[in-house]
N, C-alpha and C positions, 0 to 999 in steps of 0.2 A: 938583733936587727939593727940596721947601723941608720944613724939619722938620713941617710940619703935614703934610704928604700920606704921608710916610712915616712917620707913627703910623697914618694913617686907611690906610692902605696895611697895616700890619702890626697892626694891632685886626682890619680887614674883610675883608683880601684884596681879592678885583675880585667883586663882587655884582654880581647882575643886576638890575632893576628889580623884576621879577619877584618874586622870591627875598625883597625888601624889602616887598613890599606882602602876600604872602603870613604872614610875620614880624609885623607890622600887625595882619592879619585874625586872626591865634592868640591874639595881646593884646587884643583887642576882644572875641575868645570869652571869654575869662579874667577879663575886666572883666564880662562878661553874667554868670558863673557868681560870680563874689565878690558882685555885689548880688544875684545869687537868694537865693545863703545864705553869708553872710560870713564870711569867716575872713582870718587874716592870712598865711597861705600864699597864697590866692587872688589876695589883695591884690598881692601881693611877686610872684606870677608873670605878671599881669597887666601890673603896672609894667614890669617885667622887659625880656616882651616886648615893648612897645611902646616903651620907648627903642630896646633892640637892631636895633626892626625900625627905625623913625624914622630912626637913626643910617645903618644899611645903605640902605637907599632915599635918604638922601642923599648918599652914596659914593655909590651908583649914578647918581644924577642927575647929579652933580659932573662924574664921569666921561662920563658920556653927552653932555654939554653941551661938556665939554672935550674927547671926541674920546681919552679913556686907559682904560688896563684892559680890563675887553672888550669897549669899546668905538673902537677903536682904530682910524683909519681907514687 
């Protein structure tokens, strides 16, 4: 296991697809609610989430495509 997977292994754990795209859509509300009425909290949770979620939906993908985590055949 090569030192990148066992960071993205221990930041993510084994995400689901799911789990990622869901993470996504909470950032995308967040981004909706910072342009209705802005603030820099809004801003900062928005960002937030949509790395987090970005990051885990690609662990997920990674792993989906590679066949590891929960997706393990």
């Amino acid at each position: 296991m090569s030192s990148d997977s066992r960071l993205l292994r221990a930041a993510f754990g084994r995400p689901l697809v799911w789990v990622g795209a869901v993470w996504i859509a909470v950032g995308v509300l967040w981004s909706f609610m910072a342009v209705i009425e802005p603030s820099g909290f809004r801003v900062f949770m928005a960002v937030l989430w949509l790395v987090l979620g970005g990051s885990m939906l690609a662990v997920a993908l990674r792993d989906k495509k590679r066949g590891l985590g929960r997706y393990q055949r």
